[in-house]
C-alpha positions as CSV (number, residue, x, y, z in Angstrom):
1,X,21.4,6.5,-55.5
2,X,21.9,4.8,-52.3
3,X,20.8,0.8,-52.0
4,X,17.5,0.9,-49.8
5,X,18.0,-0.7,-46.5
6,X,15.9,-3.9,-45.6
7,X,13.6,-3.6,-43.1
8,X,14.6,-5.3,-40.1
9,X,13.8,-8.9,-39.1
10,X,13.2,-10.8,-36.4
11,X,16.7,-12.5,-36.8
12,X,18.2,-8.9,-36.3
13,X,16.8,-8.3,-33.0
14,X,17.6,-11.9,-31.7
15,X,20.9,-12.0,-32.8
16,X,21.3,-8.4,-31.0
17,X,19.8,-9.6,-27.8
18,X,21.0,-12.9,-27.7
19,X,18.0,-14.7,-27.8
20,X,16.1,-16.9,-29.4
21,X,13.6,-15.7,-32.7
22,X,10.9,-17.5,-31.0
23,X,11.5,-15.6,-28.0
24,X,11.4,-12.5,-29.9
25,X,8.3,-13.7,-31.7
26,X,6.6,-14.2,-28.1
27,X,7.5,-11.0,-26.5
28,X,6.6,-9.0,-29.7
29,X,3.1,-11.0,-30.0
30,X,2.2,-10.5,-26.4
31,X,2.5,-14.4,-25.6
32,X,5.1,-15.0,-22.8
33,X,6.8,-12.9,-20.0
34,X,10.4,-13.3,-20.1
35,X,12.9,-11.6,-16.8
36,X,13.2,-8.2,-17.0
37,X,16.3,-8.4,-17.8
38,X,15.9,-10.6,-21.2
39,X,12.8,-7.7,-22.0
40,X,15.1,-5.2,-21.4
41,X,17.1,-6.5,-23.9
42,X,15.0,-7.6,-26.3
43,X,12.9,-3.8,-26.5
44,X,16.5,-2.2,-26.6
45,X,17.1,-4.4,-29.7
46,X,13.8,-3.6,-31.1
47,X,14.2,-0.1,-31.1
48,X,17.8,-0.2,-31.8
49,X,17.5,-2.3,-35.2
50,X,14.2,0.0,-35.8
51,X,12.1,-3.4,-36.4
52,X,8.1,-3.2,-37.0
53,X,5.8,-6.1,-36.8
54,X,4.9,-6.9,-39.9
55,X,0.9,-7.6,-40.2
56,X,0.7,-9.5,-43.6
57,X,4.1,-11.7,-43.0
58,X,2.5,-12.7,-39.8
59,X,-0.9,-13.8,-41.3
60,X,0.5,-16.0,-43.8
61,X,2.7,-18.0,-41.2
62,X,-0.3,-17.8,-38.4
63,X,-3.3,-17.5,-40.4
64,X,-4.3,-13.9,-38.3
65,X,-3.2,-10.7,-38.7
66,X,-2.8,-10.0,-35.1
67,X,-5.2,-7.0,-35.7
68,X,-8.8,-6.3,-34.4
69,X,-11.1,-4.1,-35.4
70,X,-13.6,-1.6,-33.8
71,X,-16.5,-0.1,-35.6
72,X,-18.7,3.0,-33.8
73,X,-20.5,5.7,-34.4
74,X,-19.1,9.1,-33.2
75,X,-15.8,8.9,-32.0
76,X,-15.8,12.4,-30.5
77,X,-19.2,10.4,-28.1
78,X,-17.7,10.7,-24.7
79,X,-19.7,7.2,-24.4
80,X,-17.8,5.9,-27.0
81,X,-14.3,7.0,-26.6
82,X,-14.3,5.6,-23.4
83,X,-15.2,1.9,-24.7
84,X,-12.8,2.5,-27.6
85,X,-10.2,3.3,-24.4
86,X,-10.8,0.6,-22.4
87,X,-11.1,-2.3,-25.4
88,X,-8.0,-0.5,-26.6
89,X,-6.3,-1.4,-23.6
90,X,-7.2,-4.8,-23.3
91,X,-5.8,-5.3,-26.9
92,X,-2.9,-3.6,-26.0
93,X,-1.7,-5.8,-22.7
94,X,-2.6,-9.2,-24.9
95,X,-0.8,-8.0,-28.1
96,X,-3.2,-7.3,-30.7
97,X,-3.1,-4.1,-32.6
98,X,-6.7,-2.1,-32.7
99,X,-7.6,-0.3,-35.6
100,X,-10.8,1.4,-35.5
101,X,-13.7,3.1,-38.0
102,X,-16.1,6.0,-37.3
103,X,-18.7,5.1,-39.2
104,X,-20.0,8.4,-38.3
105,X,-18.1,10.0,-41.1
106,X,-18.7,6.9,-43.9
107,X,-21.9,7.1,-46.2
108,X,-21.5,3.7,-46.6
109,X,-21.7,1.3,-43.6
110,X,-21.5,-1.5,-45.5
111,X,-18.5,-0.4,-48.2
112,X,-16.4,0.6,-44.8
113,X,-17.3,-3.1,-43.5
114,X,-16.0,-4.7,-46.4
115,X,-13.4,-2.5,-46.2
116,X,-12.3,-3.8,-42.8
117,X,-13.1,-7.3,-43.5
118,X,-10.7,-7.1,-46.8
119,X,-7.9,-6.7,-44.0
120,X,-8.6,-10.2,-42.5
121,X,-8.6,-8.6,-39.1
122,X,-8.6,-11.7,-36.2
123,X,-11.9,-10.1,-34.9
124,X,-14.1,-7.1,-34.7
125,X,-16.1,-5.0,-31.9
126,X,-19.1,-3.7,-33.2
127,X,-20.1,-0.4,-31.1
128,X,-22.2,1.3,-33.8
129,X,-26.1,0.3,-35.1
130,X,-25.8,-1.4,-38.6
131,X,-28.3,-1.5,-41.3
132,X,-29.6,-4.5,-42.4
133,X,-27.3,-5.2,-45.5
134,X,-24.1,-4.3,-43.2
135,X,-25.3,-6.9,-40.4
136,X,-25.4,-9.7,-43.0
137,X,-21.9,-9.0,-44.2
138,X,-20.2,-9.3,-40.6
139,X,-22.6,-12.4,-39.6
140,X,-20.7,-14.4,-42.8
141,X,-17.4,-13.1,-42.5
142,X,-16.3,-16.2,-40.3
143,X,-14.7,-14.4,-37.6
144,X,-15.6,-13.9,-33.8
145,X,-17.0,-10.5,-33.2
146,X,-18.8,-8.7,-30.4
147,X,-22.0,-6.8,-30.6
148,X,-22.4,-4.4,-27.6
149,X,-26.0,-3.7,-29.0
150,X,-27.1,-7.0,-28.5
151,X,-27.0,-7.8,-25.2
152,X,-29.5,-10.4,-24.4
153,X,-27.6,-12.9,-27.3
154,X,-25.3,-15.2,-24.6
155,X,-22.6,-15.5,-26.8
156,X,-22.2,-11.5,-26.6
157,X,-20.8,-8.9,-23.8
158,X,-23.7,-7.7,-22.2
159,X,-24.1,-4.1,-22.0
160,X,-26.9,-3.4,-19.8
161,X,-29.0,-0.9,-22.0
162,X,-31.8,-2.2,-21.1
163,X,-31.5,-2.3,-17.2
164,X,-29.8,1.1,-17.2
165,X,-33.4,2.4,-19.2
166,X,-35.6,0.9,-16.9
167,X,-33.9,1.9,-14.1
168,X,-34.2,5.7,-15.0
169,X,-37.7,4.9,-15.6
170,X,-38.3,3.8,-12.3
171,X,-36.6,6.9,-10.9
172,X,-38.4,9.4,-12.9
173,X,-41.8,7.3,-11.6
174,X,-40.9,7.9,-8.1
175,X,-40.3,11.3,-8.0
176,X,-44.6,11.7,-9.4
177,X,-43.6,12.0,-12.7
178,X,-46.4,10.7,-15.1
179,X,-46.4,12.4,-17.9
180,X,-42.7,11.5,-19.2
181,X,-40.8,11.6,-23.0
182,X,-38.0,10.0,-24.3
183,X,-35.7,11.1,-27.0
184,X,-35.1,8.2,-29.2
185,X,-32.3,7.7,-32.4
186,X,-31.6,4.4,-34.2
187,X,-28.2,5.5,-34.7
188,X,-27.7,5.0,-31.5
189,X,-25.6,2.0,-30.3
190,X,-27.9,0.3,-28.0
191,X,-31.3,2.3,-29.0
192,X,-33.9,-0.5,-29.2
193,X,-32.8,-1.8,-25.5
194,X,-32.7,1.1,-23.9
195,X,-36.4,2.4,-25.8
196,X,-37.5,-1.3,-24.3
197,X,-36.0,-0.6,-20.9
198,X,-38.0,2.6,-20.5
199,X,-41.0,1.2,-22.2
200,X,-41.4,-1.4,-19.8
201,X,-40.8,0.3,-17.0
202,X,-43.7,2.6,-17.6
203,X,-46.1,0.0,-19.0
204,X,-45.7,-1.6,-15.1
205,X,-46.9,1.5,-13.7
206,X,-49.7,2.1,-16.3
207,X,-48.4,5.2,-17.6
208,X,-48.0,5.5,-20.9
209,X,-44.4,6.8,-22.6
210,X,-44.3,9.3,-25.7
211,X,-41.2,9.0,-27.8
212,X,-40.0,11.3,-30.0
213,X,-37.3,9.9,-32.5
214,X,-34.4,12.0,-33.8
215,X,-31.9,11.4,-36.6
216,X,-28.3,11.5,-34.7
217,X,-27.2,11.1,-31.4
218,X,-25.9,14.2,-30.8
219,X,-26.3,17.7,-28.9
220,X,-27.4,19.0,-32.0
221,X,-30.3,17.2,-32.4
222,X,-31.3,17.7,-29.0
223,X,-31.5,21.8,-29.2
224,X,-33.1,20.7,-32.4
225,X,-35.9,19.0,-30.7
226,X,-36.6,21.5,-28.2
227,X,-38.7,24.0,-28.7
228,X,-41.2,21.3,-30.1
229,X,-41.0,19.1,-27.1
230,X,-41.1,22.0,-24.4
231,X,-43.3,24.5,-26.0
232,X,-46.2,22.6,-27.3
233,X,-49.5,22.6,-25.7
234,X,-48.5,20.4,-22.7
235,X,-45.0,20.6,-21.7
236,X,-43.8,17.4,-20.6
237,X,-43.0,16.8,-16.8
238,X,-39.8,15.1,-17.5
239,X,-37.5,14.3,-20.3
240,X,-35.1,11.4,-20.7
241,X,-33.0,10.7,-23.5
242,X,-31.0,7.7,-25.1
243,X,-27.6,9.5,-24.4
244,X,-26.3,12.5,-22.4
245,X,-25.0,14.5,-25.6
246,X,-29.1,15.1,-26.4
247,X,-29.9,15.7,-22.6
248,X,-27.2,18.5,-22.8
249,X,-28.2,19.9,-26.5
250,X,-32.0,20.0,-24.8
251,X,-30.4,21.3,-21.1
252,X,-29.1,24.1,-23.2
253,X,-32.0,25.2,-25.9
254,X,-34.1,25.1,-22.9
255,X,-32.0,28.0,-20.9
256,X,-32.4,30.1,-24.8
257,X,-36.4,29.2,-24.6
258,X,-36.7,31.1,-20.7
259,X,-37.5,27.9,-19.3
260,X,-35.3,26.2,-16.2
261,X,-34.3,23.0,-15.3
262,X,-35.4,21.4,-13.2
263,X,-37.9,23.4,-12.2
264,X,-40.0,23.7,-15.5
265,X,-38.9,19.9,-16.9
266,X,-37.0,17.2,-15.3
267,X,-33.8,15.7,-17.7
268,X,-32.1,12.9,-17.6
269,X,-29.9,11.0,-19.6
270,X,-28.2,7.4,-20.0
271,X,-24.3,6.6,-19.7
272,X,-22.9,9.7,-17.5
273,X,-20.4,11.1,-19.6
274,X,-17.8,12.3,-17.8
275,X,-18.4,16.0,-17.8
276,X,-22.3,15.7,-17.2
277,X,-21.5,16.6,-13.2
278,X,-20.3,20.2,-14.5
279,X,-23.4,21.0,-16.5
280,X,-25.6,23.2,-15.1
281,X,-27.1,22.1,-13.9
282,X,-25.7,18.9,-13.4
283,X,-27.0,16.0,-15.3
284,X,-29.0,13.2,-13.7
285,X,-27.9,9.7,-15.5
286,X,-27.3,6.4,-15.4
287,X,-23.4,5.9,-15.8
288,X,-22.6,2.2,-17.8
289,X,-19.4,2.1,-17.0
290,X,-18.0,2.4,-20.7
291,X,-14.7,1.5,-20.4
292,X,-15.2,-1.4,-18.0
293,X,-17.7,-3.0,-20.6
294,X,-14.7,-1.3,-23.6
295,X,-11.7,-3.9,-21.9
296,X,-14.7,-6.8,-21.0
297,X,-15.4,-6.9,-24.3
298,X,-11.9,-7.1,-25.7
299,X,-10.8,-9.5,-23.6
300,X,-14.0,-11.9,-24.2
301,X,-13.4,-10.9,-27.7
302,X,-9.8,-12.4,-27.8
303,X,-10.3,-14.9,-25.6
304,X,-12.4,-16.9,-28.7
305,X,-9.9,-16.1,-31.3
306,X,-7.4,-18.2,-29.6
307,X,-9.6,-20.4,-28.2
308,X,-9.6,-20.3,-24.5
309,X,-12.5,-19.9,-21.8
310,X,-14.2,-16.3,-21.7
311,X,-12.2,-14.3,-19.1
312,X,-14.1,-14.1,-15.6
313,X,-15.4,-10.2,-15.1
314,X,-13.3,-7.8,-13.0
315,X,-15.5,-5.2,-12.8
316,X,-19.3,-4.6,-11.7
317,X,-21.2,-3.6,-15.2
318,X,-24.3,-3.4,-13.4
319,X,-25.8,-0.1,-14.2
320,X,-25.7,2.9,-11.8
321,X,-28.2,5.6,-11.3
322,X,-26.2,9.0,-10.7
323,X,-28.7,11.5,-9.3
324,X,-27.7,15.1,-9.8
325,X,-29.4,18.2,-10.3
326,X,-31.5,18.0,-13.3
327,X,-34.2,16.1,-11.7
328,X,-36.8,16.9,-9.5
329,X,-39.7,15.8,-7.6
330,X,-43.0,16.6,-9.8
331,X,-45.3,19.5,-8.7
């Protein structure tokens, strides 16, 4: 049987380039910017001498595994994939490897938690509602981490759930609407700001909200919720819901019930996924800018680990009202 081959070292691909192993250390680690030509030769060497980064040799010289952690709910969430794309790329341009958990498919929030923790990951981005137990667990692990559901905490990337809620509020106000639901779910990220946002935004025109609560944050559950919300004694004048996947699921059921929107029932939704302009008909929402507030957060996020100032914005997160289709004026 042949001797296995060592894996290759840092040595190996500065002895190939001609440089130095701290140089090496630097470029692999995201830490300086060397000429093109020394990176030329340094990611030749790299691939050359087949040499990976390794994770738990790192974090016993540095004391940080070089690895940070995102935790959501529903990766196949238009919403979220496209935080999980832009924090993905922030991590990427400042050398830091993202691994990430759908707690979606976990029955235990907490055991998946622990599970992450165990890895002694630099810092994690939390994009998924927690339950009490879960919350605790991240709050003493000792590590910086950012909660996109908690907005109004100043230490935390704001999201602007709330806004964006109120906002839609205020739009489905002006166009006579009074008699208005909203399609609530814990589960998802950012539900109690965005339930406040609309709340408020009713209670200052003295109308009064109904909320109907579902279980998931999906299309599904929408449909699901149909047929109670549209064909009870009084129909609703318009719909808004805590995501766009429910305001499709509901867009659709509606079309099987022989009922039109808008015509019958104004929808709306919040975060403008990107296909919501190619519904039919096309969905009124309030876009978020997902994977602007995604590379924010990452780069806030790392930022603290290594102990620098928070990186100034470079992009507008202010929530945007997208009016399409689905909406109408009342009567």
């Amino acid at each position: 049987m042949p001797p296995t081959k060592s894996p290759a070292t840092l040595r190996d691909v500065a002895e190939l380039a001609g440089v130095s192993t701290a140089a090496v250390s630097k470029f692999v680690n995201g830490k300086q910017r060397f000429t093109a030509a020394v990176e030329r030769r340094i990611a030749e060497a790299i691939d050359q001498v087949g040499y990976r980064s390794n994770l738990a040799a790192r974090s016993m010289v540095t004391g940080r595994s070089g690895a940070i952690a995102a935790l959501v709910y529903g990766v196949e969430n238009p919403y979220t994939a496209a935080v999980i794309k832009g924090a993905s790329r922030a991590a990427t341009a400042l050398g830091y490897d993202l691994l990430f958990v759908d707690l979606l498919q976990s029955e235990s929030p907490e055991r998946e938690l622990a599970r992450v923790t165990g890895m002694q990951v630099d810092g994690i981005v939390l994009a998924a509602a927690l339950p009490a137990e879960a919350r605790q667990l991240l709050s003493s692990y000792g590590r910086p981490f950012v909660d996109l559901n908690r907005a109004s905490e100043p230490s935390q990337a704001p999201s602007g759930e709330e806004q964006a809620a109120a906002m839609l509020g205020r739009y489905l106000l002006s166009l006579g609407h009074r008699d208005i639901a909203y399609i609530a779910c814990e589960a998802q990220p950012g539900n109690a700001d965005r339930l406040q946002g609309m709340q408020r935004s009713l209670q200052a025109a003295g109308v009064a909200l109904t909320v109907h609560p579902v279980t998931s944050p999906t299309a599904e559950e929408g449909a699901r919720v149909a047929s109670s919300l549209l064909l009870g004694q009084k129909r609703p004048q318009a719909i808004a819901t805590c995501n766009d996947l429910i305001a499709m699921g509901l867009m659709s059921e509606a079309r099987h019930l022989g009922l039109s929107v808008p015509e019958d029932v104004s929808v709306a939704g919040i975060e403008n996924m990107p296909f919501g302009r190619f519904l039919s008909p096309p969905l009124t929402s309030v876009d978020l800018h997902a994977d602007a507030l995604g590379e924010w957060a990452m780069r806030d996020l790392i930022a603290t680990i290594d102990g620098e100032d928070a990186p100034v914005r470079g992009h507008d997160l202010t929530p945007r009202l997208v009016v399409r289709g689905s909406t109408r004026a009342a009567g």
